[in-house]
C-alpha positions as CSV (number, residue, x, y, z in Angstrom):
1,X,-16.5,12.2,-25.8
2,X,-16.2,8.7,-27.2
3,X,-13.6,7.0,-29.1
4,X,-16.3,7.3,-32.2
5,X,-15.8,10.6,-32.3
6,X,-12.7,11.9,-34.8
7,X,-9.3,13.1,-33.2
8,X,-7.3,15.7,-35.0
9,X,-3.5,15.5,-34.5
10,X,-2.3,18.3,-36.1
11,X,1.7,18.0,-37.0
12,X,3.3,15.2,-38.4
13,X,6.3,15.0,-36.4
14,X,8.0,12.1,-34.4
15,X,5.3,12.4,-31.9
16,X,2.2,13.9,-33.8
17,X,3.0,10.5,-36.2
18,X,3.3,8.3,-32.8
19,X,0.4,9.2,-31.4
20,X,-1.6,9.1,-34.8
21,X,-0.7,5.5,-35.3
22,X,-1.1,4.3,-32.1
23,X,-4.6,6.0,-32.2
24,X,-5.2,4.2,-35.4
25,X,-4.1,0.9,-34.3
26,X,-6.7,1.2,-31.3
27,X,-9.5,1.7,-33.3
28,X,-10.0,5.5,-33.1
29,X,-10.8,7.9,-35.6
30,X,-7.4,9.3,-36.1
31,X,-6.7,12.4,-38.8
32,X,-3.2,13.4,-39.2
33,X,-3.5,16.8,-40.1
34,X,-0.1,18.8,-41.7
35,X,-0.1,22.7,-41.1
36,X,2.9,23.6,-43.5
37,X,1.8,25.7,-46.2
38,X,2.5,23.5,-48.3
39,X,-0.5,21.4,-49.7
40,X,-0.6,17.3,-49.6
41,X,-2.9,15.4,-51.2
42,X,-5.5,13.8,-48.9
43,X,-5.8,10.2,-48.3
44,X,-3.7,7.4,-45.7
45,X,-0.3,7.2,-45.1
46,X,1.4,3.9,-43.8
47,X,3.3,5.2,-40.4
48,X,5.8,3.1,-39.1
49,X,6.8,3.4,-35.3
50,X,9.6,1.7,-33.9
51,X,8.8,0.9,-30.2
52,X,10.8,-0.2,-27.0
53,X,8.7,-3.5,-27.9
54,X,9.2,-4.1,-31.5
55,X,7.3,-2.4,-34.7
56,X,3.8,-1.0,-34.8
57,X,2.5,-0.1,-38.1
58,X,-0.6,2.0,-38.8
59,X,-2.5,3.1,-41.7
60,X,-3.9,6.7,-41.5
61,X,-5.7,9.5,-42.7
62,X,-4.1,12.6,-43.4
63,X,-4.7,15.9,-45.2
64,X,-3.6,19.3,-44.8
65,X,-5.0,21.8,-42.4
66,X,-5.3,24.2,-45.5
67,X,-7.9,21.5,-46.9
68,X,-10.6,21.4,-43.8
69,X,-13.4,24.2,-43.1
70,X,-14.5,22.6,-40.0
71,X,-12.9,20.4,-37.3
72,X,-15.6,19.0,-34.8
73,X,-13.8,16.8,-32.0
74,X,-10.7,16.5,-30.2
75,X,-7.8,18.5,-31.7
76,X,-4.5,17.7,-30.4
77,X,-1.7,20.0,-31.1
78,X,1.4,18.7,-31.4
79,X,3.5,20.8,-33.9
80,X,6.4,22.6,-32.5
81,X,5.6,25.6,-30.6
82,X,6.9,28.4,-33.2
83,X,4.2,27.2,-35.6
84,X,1.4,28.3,-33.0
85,X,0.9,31.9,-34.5
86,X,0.1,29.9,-37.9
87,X,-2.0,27.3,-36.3
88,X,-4.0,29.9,-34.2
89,X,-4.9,31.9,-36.9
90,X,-5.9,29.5,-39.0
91,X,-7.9,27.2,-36.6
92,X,-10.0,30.4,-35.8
93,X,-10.9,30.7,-39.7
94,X,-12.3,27.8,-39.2
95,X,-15.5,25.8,-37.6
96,X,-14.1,24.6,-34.8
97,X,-15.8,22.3,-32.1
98,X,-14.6,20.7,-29.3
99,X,-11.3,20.8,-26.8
100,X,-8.2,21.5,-27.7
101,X,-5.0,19.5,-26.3
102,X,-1.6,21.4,-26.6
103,X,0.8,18.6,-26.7
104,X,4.2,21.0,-26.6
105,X,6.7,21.9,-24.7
106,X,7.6,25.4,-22.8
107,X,6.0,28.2,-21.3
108,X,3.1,30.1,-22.0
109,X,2.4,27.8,-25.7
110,X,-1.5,27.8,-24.9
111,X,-1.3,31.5,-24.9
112,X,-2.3,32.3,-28.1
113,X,-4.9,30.0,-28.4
114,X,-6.5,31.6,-25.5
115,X,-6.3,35.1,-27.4
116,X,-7.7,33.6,-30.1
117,X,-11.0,32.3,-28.0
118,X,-11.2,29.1,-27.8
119,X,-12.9,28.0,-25.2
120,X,-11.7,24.6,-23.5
121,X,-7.9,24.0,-24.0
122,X,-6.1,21.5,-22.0
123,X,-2.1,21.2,-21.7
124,X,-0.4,18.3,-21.8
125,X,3.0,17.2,-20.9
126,X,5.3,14.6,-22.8
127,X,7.7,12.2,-20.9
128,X,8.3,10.3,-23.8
129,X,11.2,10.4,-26.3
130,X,11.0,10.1,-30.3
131,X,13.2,10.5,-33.3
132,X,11.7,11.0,-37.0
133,X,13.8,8.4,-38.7
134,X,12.5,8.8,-42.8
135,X,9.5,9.7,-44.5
136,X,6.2,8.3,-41.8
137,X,8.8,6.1,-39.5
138,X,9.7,7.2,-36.1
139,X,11.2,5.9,-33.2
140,X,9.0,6.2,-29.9
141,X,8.6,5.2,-26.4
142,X,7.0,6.7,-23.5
143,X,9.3,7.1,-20.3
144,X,6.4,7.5,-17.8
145,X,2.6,8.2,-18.2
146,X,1.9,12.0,-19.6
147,X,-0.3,14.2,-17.8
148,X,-3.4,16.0,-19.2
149,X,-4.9,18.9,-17.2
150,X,-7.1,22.2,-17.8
151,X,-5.2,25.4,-18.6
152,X,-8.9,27.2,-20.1
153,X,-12.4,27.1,-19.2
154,X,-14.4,24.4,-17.3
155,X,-11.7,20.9,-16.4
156,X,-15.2,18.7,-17.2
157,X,-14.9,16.4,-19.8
158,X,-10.9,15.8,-18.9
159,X,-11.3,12.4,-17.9
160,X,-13.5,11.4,-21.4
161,X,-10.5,13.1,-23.2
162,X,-7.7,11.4,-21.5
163,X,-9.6,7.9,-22.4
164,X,-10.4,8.7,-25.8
165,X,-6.7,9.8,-26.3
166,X,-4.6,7.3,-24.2
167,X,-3.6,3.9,-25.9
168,X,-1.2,1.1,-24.1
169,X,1.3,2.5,-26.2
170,X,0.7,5.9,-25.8
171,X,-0.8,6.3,-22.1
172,X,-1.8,9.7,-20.9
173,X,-3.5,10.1,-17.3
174,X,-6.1,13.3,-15.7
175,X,-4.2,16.1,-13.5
176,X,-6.0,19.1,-12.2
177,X,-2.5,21.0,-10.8
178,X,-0.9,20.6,-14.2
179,X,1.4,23.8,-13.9
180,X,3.2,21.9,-11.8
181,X,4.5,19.0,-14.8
182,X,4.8,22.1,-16.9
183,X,7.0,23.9,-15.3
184,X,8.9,20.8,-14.1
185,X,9.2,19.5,-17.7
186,X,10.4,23.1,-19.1
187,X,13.0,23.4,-16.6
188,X,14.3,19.8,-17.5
189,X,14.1,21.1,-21.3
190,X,16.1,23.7,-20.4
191,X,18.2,21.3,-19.8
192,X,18.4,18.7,-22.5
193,X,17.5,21.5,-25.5
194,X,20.5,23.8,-25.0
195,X,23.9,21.6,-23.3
196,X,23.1,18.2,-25.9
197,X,22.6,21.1,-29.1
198,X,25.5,23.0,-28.4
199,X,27.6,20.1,-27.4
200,X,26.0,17.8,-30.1
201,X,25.6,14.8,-28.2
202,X,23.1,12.4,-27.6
203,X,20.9,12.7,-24.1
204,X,22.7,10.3,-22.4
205,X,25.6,12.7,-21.8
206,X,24.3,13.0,-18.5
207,X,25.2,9.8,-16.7
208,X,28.2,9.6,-19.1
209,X,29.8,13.1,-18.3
210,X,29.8,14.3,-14.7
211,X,31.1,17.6,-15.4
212,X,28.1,18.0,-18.1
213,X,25.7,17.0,-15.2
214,X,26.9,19.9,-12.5
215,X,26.0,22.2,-15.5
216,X,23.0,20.7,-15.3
217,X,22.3,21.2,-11.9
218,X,23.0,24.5,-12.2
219,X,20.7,25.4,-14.8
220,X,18.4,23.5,-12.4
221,X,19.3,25.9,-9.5
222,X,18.6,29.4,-11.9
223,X,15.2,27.9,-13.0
224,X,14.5,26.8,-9.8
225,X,14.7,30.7,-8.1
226,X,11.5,31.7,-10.8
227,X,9.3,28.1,-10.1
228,X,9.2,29.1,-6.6
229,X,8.6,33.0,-6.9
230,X,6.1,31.8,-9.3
231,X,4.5,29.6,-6.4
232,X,5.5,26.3,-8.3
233,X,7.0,24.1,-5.8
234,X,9.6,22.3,-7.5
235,X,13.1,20.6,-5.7
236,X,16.7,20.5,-7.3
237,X,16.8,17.1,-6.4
238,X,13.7,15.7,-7.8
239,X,15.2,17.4,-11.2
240,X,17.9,16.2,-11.3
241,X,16.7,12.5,-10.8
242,X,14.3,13.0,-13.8
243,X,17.3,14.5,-16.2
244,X,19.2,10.9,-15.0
245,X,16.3,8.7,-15.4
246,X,15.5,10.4,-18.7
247,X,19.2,10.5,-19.7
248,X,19.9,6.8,-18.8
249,X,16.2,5.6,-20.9
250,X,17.4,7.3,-24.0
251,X,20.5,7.0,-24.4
252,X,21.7,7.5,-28.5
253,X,18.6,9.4,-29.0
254,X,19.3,12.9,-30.4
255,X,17.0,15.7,-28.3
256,X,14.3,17.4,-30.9
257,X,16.4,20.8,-30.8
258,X,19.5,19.2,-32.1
259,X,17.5,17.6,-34.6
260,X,15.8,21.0,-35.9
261,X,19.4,22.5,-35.8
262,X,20.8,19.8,-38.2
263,X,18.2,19.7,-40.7
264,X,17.7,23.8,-41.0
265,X,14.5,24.0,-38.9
266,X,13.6,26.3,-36.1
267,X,13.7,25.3,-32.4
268,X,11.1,25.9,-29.6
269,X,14.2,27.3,-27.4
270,X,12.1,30.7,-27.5
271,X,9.7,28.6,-25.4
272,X,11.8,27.6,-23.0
273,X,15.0,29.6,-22.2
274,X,13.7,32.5,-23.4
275,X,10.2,32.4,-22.3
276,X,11.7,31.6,-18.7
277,X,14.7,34.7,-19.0
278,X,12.0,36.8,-20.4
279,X,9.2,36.4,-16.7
280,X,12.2,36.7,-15.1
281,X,13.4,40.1,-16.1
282,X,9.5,41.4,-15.8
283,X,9.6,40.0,-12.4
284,X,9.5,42.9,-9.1
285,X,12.1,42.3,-8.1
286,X,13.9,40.8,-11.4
287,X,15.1,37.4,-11.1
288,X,18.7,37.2,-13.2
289,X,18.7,33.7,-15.3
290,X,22.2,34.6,-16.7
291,X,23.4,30.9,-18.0
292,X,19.6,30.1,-18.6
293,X,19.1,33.0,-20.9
294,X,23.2,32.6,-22.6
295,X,22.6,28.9,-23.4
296,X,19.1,29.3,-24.8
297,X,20.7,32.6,-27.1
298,X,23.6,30.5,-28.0
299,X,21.1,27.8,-29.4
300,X,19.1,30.4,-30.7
301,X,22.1,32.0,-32.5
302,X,23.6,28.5,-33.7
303,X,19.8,27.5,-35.1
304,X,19.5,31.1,-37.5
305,X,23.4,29.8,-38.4
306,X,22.1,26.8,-40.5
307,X,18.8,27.9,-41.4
308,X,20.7,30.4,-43.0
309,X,23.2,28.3,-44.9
């Protein structure tokens, strides 16, 4: 893999449009692909990302994923999670060469993408935060390097991936035990998508609201009994310092739930809460995720609320 070779971002939201542009602004062969039904004419789009360190703005291709019969290099999914059955299905219509790099968050998201036989996929795990503003202009900024690691087939040709994808922008790094950051990061989603939707705040409630942060912990604590039967060593503590360090860095900015919910979109909470309640009631013996599971069907509930307006 070389930065010659094209890069497929397929979803244009506040971080499929980040990571285009900063791909773009590198020198790689960047595609923004959209996978709604609906069509959009091909050609480049001026994205706009508002940084930590000023403005970067990056002009690139894009088309629709209805438009392409073949995709031959790095495809990097980063639309939210409930589009996956879509995206499956149609990516294995198609001629499709190279890895794949699920760039979402939750449980299980590569799973049907294994079913559907593709034959190196790689997970990766966001620590970044990013808010779609208007039309092609986000916010963005990375809270810590992001992990890439093998979920599917042989891990060579991770660290050639990595490279080709990370930017100084937008840095990603190689890790082998990747379950690990995945099921760290769900558990802090767990967090952050359900207490700042149904309170509708921004993430910094956390070191603003103590009483908001012992829910947090206790979430934490739930989540924490299925990591370990799971064999994923995980500590309350170390949790509890990344919702802090996360809260405190982005403070004002409105978590990617609470945003779907406003504007009548679905949320990945099925991913997350759900996915979590769900491997723990098919556990032996059954692990009971009671405020887990109520928070992520409270957001659930409150999401089919406005869709349905």
């Amino acid at each position: 893999m070389t930065r010659a070779q094209n890069i497929y971002v397929l979803g244009c939201g506040a971080i499929g449009l980040a990571l285009a542009a900063h791909l773009a602004d590198s020198g790689r062969n960047v595609i923004a692909v959209r996978t709604s039904t609906d069509e959009v004419p091909a050609g480049k789009i001026l994205i706009t990302v508002h940084t930590g360190e000023g403005v970067l703005k990056a002009h690139v291709e894009t088309v629709s994923l209805s438009q392409l019969s073949q995709l031959s290099g790095i495809i990097v999914v980063t639309a939210k999670s409930y589009a996956n059955k879509t995206i499956a299905a149609a990516l294995k219509e198609r001629v499709v060469s190279g890895p794949l790099v699920i760039m979402q968050n939750g449980i299980g998201v590569e799973n049907l993408y294994r079913e559907s036989g593709f034959p190196q996929i790689f997970r990766c795990v966001l620590y970044t935060t990013g808010q779609i503003i208007s039309k092609n202009v986000v916010t963005f900024r990375p809270i810590a390097t992001s992990p890439i690691g093998p979920v599917k087939g042989k891990p060579s040709g991770l660290k050639q991936c990595v490279e080709t994808l990370s930017t100084r922008g937008f840095p990603f790094h190689s890790e082998n035990d990747i379950q690990k950051h995945i099921w760290k990061k769900a558990i802090i989603n767990s967090v952050f998508n359900t207490l700042c939707p149904l309170l509708e705040v921004d993430n910094g409630i956390f070191v603003r609201d103590a009483e908001v942060a012992r829910l947090a912990s206790e979430i934490i604590a739930e989540c924490l009994l299925l990591a370990n039967a799971r064999n994923v060593s995980l500590s309350g503590s170390e949790l509890m310092e990344q919702i802090m360090k996360i809260s405190h860095g982005s403070r004002g900015v409105l978590i990617s739930t609470l945003q779907d919910i406003e504007n009548g979109r679905e949320t990945e909470i099925e991913s997350l809460n759900l996915e979590m309640a769900r491997i723990a009631s098919s556990m032996n013996p059954q692990i009971n995720l009671t405020k887990t599971e109520l928070l992520g069907r409270m957001v659930l509930a409150k999401s089919k609320l406005r869709i349905s307006q």
